[in-house]
Structure formats: structure tokens, C-alpha cells
C-alpha positions as CSV (number, residue, x, y, z in Angstrom):
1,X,80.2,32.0,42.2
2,X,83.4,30.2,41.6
3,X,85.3,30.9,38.0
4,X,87.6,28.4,38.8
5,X,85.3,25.4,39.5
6,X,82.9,26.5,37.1
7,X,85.4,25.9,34.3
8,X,86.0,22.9,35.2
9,X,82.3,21.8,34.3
10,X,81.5,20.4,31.2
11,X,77.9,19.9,29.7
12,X,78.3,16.8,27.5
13,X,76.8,15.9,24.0
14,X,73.5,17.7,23.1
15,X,70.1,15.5,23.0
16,X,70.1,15.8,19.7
17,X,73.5,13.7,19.8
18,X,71.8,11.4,22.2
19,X,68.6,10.8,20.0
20,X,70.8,10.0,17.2
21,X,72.8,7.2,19.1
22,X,69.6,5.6,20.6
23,X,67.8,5.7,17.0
24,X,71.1,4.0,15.8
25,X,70.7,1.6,18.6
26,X,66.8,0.6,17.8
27,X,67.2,0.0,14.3
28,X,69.8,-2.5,15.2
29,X,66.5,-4.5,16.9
30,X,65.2,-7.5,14.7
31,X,61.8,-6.8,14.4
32,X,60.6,-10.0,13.3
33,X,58.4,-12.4,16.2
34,X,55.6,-11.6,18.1
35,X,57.5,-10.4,21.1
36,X,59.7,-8.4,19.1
37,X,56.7,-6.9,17.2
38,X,54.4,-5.6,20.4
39,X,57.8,-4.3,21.6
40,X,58.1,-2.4,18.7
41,X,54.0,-1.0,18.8
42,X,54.8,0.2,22.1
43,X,57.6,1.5,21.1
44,X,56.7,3.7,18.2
45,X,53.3,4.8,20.6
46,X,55.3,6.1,23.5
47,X,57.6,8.4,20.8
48,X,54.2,9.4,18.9
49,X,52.7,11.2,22.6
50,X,56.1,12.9,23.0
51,X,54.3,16.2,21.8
52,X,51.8,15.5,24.9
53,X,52.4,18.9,27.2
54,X,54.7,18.0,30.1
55,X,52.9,16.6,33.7
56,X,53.0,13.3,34.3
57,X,52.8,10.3,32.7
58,X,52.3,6.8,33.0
59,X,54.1,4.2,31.3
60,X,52.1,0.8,32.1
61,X,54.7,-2.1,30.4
62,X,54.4,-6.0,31.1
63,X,58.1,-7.2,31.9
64,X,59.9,-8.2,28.9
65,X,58.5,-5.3,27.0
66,X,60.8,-3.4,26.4
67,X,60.3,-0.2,28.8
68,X,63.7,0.6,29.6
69,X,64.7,2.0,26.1
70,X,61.0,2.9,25.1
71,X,60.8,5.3,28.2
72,X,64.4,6.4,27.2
73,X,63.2,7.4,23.7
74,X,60.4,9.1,25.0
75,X,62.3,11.0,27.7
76,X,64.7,12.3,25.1
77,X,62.0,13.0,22.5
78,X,59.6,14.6,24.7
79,X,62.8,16.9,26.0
80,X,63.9,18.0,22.5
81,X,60.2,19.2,21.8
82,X,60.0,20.8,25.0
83,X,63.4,22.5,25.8
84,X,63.6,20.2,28.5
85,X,67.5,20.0,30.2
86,X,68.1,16.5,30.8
87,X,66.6,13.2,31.5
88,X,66.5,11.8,35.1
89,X,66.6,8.0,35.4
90,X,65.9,7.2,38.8
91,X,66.0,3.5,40.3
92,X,65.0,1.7,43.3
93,X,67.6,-1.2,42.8
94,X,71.6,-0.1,43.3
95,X,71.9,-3.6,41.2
96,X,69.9,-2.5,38.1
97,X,71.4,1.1,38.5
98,X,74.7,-0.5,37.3
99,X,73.0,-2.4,34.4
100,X,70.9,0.2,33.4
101,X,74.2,2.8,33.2
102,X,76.1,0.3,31.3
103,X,73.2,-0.2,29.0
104,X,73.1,3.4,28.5
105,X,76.6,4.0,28.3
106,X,76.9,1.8,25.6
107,X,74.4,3.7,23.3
108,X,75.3,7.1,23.9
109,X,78.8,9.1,23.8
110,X,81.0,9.9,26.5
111,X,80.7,12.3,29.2
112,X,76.5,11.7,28.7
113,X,75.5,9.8,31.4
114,X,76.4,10.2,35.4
115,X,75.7,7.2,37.5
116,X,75.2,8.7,41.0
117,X,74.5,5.9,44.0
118,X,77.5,6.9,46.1
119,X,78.7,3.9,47.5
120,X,81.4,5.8,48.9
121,X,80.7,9.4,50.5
122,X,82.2,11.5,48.1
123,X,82.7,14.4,50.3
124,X,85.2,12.8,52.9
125,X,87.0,11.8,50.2
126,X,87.5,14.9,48.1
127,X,87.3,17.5,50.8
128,X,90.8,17.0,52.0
129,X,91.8,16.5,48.5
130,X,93.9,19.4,46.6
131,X,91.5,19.6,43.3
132,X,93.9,20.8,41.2
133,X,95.7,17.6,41.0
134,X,92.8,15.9,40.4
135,X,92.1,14.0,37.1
136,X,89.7,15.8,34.4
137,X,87.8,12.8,34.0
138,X,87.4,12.4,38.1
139,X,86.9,15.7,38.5
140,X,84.3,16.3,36.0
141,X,82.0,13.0,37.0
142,X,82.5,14.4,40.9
143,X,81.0,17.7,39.8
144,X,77.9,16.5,38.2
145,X,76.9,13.9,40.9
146,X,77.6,17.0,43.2
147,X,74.3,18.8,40.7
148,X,73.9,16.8,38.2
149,X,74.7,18.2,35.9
150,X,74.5,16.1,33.1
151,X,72.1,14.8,30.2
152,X,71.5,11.3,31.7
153,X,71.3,10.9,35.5
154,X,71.0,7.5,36.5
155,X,70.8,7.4,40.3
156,X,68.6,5.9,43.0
157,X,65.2,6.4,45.0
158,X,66.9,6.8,48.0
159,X,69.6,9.3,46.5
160,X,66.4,11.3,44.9
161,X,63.4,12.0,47.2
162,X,65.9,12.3,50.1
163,X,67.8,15.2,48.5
164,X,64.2,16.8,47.8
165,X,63.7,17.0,51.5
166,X,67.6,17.0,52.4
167,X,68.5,20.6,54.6
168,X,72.2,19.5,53.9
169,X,73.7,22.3,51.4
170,X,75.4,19.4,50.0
171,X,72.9,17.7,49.3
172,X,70.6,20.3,48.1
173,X,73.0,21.9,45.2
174,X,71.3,19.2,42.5
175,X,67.5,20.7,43.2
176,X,67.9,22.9,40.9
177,X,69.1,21.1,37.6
178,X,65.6,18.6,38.6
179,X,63.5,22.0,36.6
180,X,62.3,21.6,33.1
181,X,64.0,17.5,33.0
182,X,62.3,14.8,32.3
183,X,62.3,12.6,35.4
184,X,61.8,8.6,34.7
185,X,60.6,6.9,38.0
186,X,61.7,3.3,37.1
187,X,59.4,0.6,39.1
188,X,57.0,3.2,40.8
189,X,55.6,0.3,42.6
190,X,58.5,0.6,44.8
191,X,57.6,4.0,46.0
192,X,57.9,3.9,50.0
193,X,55.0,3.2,51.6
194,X,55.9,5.2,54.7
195,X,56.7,8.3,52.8
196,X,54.0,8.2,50.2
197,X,52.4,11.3,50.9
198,X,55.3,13.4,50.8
199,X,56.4,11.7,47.8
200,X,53.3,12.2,45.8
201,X,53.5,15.8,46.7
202,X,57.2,16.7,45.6
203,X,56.4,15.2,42.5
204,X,53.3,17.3,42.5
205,X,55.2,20.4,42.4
206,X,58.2,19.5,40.5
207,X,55.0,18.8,37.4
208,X,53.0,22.2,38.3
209,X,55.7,24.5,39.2
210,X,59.1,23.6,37.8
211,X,58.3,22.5,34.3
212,X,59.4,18.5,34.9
213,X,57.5,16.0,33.0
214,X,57.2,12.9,35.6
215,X,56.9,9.3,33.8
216,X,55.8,6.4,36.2
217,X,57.1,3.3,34.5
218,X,56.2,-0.2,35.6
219,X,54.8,-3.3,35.0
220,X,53.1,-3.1,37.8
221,X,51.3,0.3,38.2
222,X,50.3,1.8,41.7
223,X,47.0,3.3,42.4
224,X,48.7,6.6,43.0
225,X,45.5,8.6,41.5
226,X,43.2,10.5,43.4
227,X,40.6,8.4,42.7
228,X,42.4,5.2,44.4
229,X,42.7,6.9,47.5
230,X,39.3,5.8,48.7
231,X,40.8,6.5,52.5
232,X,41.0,10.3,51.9
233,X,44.3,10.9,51.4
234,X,45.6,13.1,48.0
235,X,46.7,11.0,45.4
236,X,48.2,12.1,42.0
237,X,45.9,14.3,39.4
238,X,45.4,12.9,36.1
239,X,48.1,11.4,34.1
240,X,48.2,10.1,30.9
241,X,49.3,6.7,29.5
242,X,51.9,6.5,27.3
243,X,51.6,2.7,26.4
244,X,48.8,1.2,24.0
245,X,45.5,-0.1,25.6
246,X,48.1,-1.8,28.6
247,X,44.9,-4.3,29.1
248,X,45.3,-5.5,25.5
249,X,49.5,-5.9,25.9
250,X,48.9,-7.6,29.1
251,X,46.4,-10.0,27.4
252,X,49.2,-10.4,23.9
253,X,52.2,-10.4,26.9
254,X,50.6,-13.3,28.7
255,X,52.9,-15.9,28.7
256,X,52.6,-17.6,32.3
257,X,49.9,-18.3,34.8
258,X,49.8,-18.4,38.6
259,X,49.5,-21.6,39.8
260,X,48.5,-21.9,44.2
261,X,51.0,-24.4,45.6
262,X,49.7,-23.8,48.7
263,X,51.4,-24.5,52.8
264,X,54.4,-26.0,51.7
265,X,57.4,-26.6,54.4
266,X,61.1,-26.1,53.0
267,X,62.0,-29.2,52.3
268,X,58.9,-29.7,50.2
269,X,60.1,-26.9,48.3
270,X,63.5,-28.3,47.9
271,X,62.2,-31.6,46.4
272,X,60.4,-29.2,44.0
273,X,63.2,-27.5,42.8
274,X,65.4,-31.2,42.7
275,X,62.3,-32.7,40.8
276,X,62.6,-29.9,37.9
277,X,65.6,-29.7,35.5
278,X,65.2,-26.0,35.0
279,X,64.4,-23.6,37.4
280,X,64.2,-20.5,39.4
281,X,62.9,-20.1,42.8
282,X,62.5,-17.1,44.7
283,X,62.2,-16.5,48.2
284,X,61.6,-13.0,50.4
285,X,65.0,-13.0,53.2
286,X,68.3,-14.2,52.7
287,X,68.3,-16.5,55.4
288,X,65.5,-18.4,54.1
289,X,67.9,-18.1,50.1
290,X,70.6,-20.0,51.9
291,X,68.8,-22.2,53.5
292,X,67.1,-23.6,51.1
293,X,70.2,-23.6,48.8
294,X,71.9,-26.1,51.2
295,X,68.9,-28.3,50.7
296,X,69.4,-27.8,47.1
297,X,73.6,-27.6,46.5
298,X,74.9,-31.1,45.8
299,X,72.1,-31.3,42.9
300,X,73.5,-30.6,39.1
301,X,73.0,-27.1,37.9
302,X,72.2,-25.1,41.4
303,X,72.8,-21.5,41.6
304,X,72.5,-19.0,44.3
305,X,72.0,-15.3,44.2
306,X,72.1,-12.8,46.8
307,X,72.5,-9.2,47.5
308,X,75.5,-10.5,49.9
309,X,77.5,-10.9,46.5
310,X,79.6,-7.9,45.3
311,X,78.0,-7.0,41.6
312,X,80.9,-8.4,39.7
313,X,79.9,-11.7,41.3
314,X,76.6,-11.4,40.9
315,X,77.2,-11.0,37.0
316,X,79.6,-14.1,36.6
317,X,76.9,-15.8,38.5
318,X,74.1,-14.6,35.8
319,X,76.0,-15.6,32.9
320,X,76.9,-18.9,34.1
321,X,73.0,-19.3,34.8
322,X,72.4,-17.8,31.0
323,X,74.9,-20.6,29.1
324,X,73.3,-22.9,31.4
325,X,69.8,-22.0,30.4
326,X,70.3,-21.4,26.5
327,X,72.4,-25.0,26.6
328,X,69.5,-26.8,28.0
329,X,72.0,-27.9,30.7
330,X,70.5,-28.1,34.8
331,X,69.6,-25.1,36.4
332,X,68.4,-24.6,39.3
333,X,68.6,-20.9,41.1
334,X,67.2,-20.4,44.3
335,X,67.5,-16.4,44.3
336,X,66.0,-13.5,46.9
337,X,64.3,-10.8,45.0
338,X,67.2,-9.2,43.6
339,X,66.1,-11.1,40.5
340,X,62.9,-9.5,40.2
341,X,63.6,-6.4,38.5
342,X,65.3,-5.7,35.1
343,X,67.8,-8.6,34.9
344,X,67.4,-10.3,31.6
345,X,66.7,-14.3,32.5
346,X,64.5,-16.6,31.4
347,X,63.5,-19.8,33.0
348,X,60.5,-22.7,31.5
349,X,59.4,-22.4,35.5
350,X,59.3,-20.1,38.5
351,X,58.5,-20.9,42.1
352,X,57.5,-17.9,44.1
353,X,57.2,-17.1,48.0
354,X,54.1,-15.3,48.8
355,X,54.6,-11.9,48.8
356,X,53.4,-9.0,47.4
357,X,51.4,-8.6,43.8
358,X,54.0,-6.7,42.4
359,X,57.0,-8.5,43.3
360,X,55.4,-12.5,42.3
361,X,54.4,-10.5,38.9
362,X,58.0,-9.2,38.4
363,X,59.3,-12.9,38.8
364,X,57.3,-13.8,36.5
365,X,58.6,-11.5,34.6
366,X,61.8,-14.1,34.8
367,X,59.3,-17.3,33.1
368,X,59.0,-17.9,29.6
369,X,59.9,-13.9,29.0
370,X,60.4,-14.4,25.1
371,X,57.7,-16.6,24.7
372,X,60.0,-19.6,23.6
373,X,57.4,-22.0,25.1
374,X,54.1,-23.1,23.7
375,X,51.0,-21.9,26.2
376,X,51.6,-20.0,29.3
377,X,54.5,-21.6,32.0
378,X,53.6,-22.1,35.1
379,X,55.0,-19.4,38.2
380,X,53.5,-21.6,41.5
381,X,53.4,-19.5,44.8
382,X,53.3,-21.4,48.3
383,X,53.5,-20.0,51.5
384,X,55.8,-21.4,53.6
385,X,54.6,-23.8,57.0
386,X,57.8,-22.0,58.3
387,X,55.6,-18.9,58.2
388,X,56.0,-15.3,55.7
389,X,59.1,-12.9,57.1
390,X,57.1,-10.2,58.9
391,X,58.5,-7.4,56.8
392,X,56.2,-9.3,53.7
393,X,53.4,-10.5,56.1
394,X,51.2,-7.1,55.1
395,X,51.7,-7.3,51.3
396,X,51.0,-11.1,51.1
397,X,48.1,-10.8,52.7
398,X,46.8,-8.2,50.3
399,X,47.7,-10.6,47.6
400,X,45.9,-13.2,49.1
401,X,42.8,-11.3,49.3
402,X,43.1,-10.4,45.3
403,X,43.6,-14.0,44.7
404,X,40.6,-15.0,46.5
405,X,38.5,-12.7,44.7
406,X,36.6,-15.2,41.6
407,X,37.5,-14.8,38.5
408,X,40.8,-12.5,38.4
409,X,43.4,-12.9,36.5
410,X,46.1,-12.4,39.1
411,X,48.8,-10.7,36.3
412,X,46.3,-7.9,34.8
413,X,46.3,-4.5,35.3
414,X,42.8,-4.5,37.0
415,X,44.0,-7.0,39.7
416,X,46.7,-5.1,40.3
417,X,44.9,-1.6,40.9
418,X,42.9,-3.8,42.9
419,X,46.2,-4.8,45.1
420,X,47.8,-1.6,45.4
421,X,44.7,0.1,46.3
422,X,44.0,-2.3,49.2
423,X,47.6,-2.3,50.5
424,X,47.5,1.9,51.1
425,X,43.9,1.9,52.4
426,X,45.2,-0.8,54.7
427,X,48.1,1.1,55.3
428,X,46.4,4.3,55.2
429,X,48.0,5.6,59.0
430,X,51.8,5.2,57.4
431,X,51.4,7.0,54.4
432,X,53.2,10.1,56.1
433,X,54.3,8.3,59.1
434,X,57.5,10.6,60.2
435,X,54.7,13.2,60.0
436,X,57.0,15.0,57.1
437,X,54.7,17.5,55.9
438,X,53.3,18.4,59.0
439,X,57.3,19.5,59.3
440,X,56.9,21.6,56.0
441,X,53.0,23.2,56.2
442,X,51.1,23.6,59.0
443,X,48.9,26.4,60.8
444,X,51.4,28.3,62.1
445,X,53.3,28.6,58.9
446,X,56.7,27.4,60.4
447,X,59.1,25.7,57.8
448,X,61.2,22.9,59.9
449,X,63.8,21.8,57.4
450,X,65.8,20.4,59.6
451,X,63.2,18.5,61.2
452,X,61.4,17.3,57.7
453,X,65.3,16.1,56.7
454,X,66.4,14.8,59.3
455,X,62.9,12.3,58.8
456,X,62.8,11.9,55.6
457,X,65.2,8.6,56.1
458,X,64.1,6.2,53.4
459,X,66.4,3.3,54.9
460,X,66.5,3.4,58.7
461,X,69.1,1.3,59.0
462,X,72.4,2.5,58.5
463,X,74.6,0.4,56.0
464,X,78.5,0.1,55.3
465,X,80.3,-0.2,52.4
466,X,82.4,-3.4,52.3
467,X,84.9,-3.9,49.1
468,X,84.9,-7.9,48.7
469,X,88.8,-8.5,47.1
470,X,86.4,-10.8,44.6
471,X,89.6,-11.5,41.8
472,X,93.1,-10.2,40.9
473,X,91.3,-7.0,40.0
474,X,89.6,-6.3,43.3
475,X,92.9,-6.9,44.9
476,X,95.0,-4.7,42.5
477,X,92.6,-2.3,43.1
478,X,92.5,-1.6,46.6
479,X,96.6,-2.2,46.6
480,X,96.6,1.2,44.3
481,X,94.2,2.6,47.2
482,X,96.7,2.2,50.1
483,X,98.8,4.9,47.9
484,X,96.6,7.0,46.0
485,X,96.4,10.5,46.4
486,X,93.2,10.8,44.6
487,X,91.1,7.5,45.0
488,X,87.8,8.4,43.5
489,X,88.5,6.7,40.5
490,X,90.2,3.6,42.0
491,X,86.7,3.5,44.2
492,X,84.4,3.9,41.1
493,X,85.5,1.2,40.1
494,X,85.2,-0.7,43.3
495,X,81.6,-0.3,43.6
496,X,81.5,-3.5,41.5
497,X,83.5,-5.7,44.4
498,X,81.4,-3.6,47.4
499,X,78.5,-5.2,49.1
500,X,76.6,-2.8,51.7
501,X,75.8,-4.4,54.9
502,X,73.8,-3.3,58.5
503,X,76.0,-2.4,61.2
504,X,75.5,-5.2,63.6
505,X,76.9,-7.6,60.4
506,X,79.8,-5.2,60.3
507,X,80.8,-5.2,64.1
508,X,80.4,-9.1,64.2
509,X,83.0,-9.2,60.9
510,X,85.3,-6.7,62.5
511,X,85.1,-8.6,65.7
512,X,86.1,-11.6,64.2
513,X,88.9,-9.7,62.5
514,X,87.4,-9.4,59.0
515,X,88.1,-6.3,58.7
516,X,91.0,-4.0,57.3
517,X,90.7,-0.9,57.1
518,X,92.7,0.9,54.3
519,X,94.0,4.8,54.5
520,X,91.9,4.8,57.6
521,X,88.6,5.5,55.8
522,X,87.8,2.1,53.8
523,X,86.4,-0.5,55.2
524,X,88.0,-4.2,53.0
525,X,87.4,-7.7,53.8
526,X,90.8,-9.0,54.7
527,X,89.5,-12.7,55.9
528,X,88.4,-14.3,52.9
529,X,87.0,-17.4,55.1
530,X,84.1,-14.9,55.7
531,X,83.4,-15.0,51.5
532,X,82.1,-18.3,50.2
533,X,81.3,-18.9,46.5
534,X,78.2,-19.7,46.8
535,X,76.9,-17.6,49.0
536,X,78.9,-14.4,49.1
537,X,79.6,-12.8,52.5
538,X,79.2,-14.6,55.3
539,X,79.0,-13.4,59.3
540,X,80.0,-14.8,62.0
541,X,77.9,-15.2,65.2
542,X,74.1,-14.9,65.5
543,X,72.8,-12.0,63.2
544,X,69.3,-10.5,63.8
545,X,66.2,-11.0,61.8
546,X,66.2,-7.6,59.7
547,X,70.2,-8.9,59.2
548,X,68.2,-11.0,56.8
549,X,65.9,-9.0,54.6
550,X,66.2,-8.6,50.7
């Protein structure tokens, strides 16, 4: 509707182009070792079902295996055969978005992939902006996070499902371009449990009636069929596996076993982690991360990681913890579960908070993960005398009723149906529990858009963008924002020194002057006392319990 604008859009390389660069990219792979090998089976079965009619599919992958590519080559395979648009990576993580995009990135050519997780809202930004000064470049990524139109999207859970259900017009301009794509749920096991229904149903259509092929990829696969929802709710119809016989990989994965630590207090876990030269320990809040850490700092080799780190410090942190590790040097992490999910570490032992199924088996995704050790490593779980964080009392007692079932093997896909099948039938009343559909499809066959959007809120919780001034880049970067006309570049590349945080942590830092705010509209931490090394952000004052979580 607008000449103007619409000249402005580009479409990027074909997938043609893209399945080149990616082939380029695998055969680059040694293919020599046992790990290397069953990566390469999967591999080659996932390409050899991309002439499988679209729908949905599962891809069922023990960690280390290799998924993120092999779904990749699959995605772009199965499009070319199809006349399928573009793929649609989508992410629960913000922190693996980044590495995933970069991974990407540096496969295929420019102008293929758009990373959309706006840390910044776009729209108060450009709005006031006169677009014909704008940069090509800036004005071209702007317009394909606006629809996406692109042929890689990489962008996030929340950023997905709630533009399904969005009424915003904003919001709403991508729906189209999610029609005959490929759409690559990365760790389904993180599908809300609250909006479950709803979820399972937009994904419904977009398979029957838009022509998108759906791929559910995980370790860790939820009982999403019809058949696991023994409480009467409407799971998924048939999908088909993409992997090879994932009981057999789980059985030639297998390179740990759970170990029950039982009650321990903290301090007993500290002397744990000070007893053991290498390793990782992973605990559900942040409170209980940095607490544990101070048990834990004075001892060689000890690491912290948190989600209160800006990205760029999260990854000088990682690849300290990497030399460290391949050195044979001290190290000892204690981490929340930030770890859990697609960052490439391995450790000869991981300690484990109860928590959910799913999250202790992706840290032990983190153990042993090439198989460098002889036998399966040890991944012990305690429950802490201190008692489980509320938000992870439900899931951990779900795992502790798998565990205490005889004979299960706690890492296979059976016990792991067997998890995620409990947890929704326990759970059963908040499948739907903003009531969404009944918003969308009821009796009297009234439509409340605004209603169903205005629910569909997959983070309650409001959260503000913070950019840490982390090194002389970060600061050069926000001095150029003070004066620039056009800052969505300078803030693209700020997303690596931004941390998101609740409001009530916001209002104690701007309090406690904190705070500066720069052009009026971005919010930078000008008290560096409130950063520590270790830690990342700190707050001053009391902070509430959820201040804690993840």
C-alpha cells in the first residue's frame, strides 16, 4: 500500500543459497568418534524425511547431538521441496537467541537472517524518526522484524505466540509471512504451561490451514499428543519423528547417571563444590546462585553465572570457564539455569537442584557432553534443607514421583513422557488459565480480540531494559547515543551490554541514583558500584522473592 516503503524491502539470498552455505558448513564436521558419528546418523535421517508432507514434526535429540543445525538442514530442505517461504527459528532463551543468530550468521550470507527479541521497543524509537535519513542496513533489519520478512527468523517464545493472539496492528503485520514457513520450536519443553491450550491450538491451525510445517525440537519431548492428555484436554494430532529410534540414541548418548544426593543444607553443598576440582552446580533462583557463590569465592577456579550479567559478560565469563576446563585448571561454576540450554560446556561433574525433569536432564546435558570420560559421570541432585523456591515446588515434585518409580532410567524418553504427562494432568485447571479461548470461540460466537490479547501475557511481570556500560565499548556506545539521530543501530548493538530487570529492581536502582537516563528514553546504569564482577547487577535494598527467579 506504500510504493515507497515497499522499495525499501529487500528479500535476501534464496534457500537454495542458504542450503549451499550450511552444506559447506557440515562437510567442514570431522566425522570421525562415536559422538561425532551418531551426530552424523541423525543428521543424514532428519534430511532423508524432508520429502515427509508438511504438519508437524518431532525432532527428539539428546543434548550434545547436534539438533540445532540438523533441524536447520531439515527446515531448509523440507522448504525447498515444498515451496515453503522461510524458516522460523523460535527460542525460549533471549541468551541462546544471540548464540544461535551468530551461529547462523556465520554460515549463511548477509541480509539472511533477522534476529527479532526487541530489547528496545522499536516503535518509539523510529516513529518520530524521519526514515529517509535512515541507514539502508537499519532500515532494512527494522522492516523485517516489523513482518519478518526474511529467510531466517530467529526470535523468541514470547515475541511469537504473543503476536499470534496480539490485537495490536503492530504487532499483527508479521502473521502473515508465518504461512507456508517452516517453524522450528527450539526446547518445546518450555511451552507455557498456563497457556498450553491455546498454544497447542495456534499451532494446530497454522499446520491444517496455513501450509506451515511445525518441528518440536528437544531433548526433552513434551507429551503434547492427544493421547497424553489422559485429563481430557486436546493435545496435538499425530506427528512424526524426524530422529532415528530416539530410544536407541538416548541409550548410544548416555553418558551420565543421576545420582540422589538427597536433603542437603547449603553449606553442605558448598563443601561439595570445594571438595571437587572441576565442577558445575546449578541452582533454580538467583539469590540462592549468589549465595552459594560467596560460600564458594575465595576457592581457586570459581565462577558465577547469572542472568543479571549483560551477554557480553556472560560470554567472557564462558570462555574463561572453557580455557579453564580444556587446561585441566580449577573450576568451579555455581550457575542458575541459564546454563541449561544450548551453551556448549562441558564439565567431569554436575550438581543439580531439584527441579523439573527437563531442566536436571538439560544440565546434564553440560556433563561429560563429548564423552571424553570413560563410563557415565555422575549429575547428583539434592534438595535443599533450605527448602525448593515455590515457583519449582510443582515440577520437582513431579520429578520426584518419576524417580521413585523402580527401575527407570531417569534420562530416557519413556521417563520423560512419564514426567510431562504427570505435570499437565496435575496441572490440568491452568492449561488455559486466562480463559484465552473462551475469548476467541464460544456459544455466542463473539470474537474478543482485545480481550484474548490483552491475556495472552506470557511474562506477567513487566521488565526494563538496563544497558550495563560493561567496557570501553559499552561506554563509547551509549556516548554516540546521547547524539544520534537514528540510534537503532547504536542499540543493536547494545543488546549485548543490556540486562532486563522487574520493576521493583528498577525503582530501588533509580532510587539509589543508579540510573541515567539518556535522550529521555534509555534507561543506563550510571553507578557502577551497583555492577560487581562477579555477580553482575546488584540492587540495593530488600528485593522481593520473584526479584529472584531464573
Amino acid at each position: 500500500m506504500d510504493g515507497v516503503r515497499h522499495s525499501w524491502r529487500t528479500p535476501g539470498p534464496s534457500l537454495e543459497v542458504l542450503t549451499a552455505a550450511l552444506d559447506a558448513k557440515l562437510a567442514t564436521f570431522a566425522a570421525s568418534g562415536r559422538i561425532n558419528e551418531l551426530r552424523a546418523e541423525i543428521l543424514a535421517a532428519c534430511r532423508a524425511k524432508a520429502s515427509l508432507a508438511p504438519g508437524l514434526f518431532s525432532l527428539t535429540v539428546p543434548t550434545g547431538g547436534g539438533k540445532t543445525l540438523t533441524s536447520m538442514a531439515f527446515a531448509l530442505d523440507h522448504a525447498r521441496l515444498h515451496g515453503k517461504r522461510r524458516v522460523i527459528y523460535v527460542i525460549p532463551y533471549t541468551s541462546v537467541i544471540e548464540q544461535n543468530a551468530r551461529v547462523f550468521r556465520e554460515i549463511f550470507p548477509a541480509n539472511s537472517v533477522v534476529e527479532h527479541h526487541s530489547t528496545f521497543d522499536a516503535s518509539k524509537v523510529f516513529d518520530r524518526e524521519d526514515h529517509a535519513r535512515e541507514s539502508a542496513e537499519a532500515r532494512r533489519h527494522r522492516l523485517a522484524c516489523e513482518n519478518w520478512d526474511a529467510p531466517v527468523v530467529v526470535t523468541t517464545s514470547v515475541q511469537f505466540f504473543e503476536s499470534l493472539f496480539s490485537f495490536k496492528p503492530s504487532r499483527c503485520r508479521k502473521l502473515h509471512n508465518l504461512a507456508d514457513s517452516v517453524i522450528i520450536l527450539d526446547e518445546a519443553q518450555m511451552l507455557p504451561v498456563d497457556f498450553m491450550v491455546p498454544c497447542l491450538r495456534a499451532l494446530e491451525e497454522l499446520t491444517e490451514n496455513y501450509g506451515a510445517s511445525v518441528v518440536l525440537c528437544t531433548a526433552t519431548q513434551p507429551a503434547l499428543r492427544k493421547e497424553d492428555f489422559a485429563c481430557g484436554l486436546d493435545g496435538l494430532g499425530d506427528d512424526r519423528e524426524l530422529a532415528p529410534d530416539p530410544q536407541r540414541m538416548h541409550e548410544a548418548f548416555k553418558r551420565t547417571e543421576l545420582v540422589d544426593l538427597g536433603e542437603l543444607a547449603l553449606a553442605e553443598v558448598a563443601e561439595m563444590v570445594r571438595e571437587r576440582e572441576q565442577v558445575l552446580c546449578i541452582v533454580n533462583t538467583r539469590k540462592r546462585a549468589a549465595e552459594l557463590f560467596e560460600l564458594v569465592r575465595d576457592e581457586p577456579g570459581a565462577r558465577h553465572l547469572s542472568a543479571l550479567m549483560c551477554p557480553a559478560h556472560r560470554s567472557k565469563r564462558l570462555e574463561e570457564i572453557r580455557e579453564m576446563l580444556a587446561g585441566g585448571e580449577p573450576c568451579r561454576v555455581i550457575s542458575t539455569q541459564l546454563i541449561e540450554a544450548g551453551v556448549d560446556v562441558s564439565f567431569p561433574e554436575v550438581v543439580r537442584e531439584m527441579a523439573g525433569l527437563d531442566s536436571i536432564t538439560q544440565a546434564a546435558g553440560r556433563c561429560n557432553r563429548e564423552g571424553e570420560l570413560d563410563g557415565a559421570a555422575p549429575v547428583g541432585v539434592f534438595t535443599p534443607v533450605e527448602g525448593v523456591a515455590r515457583a519449582f515446588s510443582g515440577p520437582a515434585g513431579h520429578t520426584g514421583s518419576v524417580l521413585r518409580t523402580p527401575d527407570v532410567d531417569p534420562f530416557s524418553p519413556e521417563a520423560i513422557r512419564h514426567y510431562f504427562t504427570l505435570h499437565y494432568w496435575l496441572e490440568k485447571d491452568r492449561l488455559d488459565s486466562k480463559r484465552i479461548l473462551e475469548h476467541l470461540n464460544n456459544d455466542r460466537g463473539e470474537w474478543y480480540f482485545r480481550k484474548a490479547g490483552k491475556a495472552f501475557r506470557l511474562i506477567e511481570n513487566t521488565m526494563v531494559p538496563v544497558v550495563i556500560p560493561y567496557d570501553e565499548r559499552a561506554e563509547k556506545l551509549v556516548r554516540d547515543l546521547h547524539y544520534a539521530e537514528h540510534p537503532g543501530g547504536i542499540l543493536r548493538q547494545l543488546q549485548q551490554y543490556t540486562v532486563q530487570v522487574y520493576d521493583g529492581q528498577f525503582a530501588a536502582l533509580d532510587q539509589a541514583g543508579g540510573i541515567e537516563w539518556v535522550a529521555d528514553t534509555y534507561a543506563v546504569l550510571c553507578g557502577m558500584e551497583f555492577h560487581d564482577e562477579m555477580f553482575g547487577l546488584t540492587f540495593p535494598g530488600e528485593m522481593r522473592p520473584e526479584d529472584f527467579i531464573g
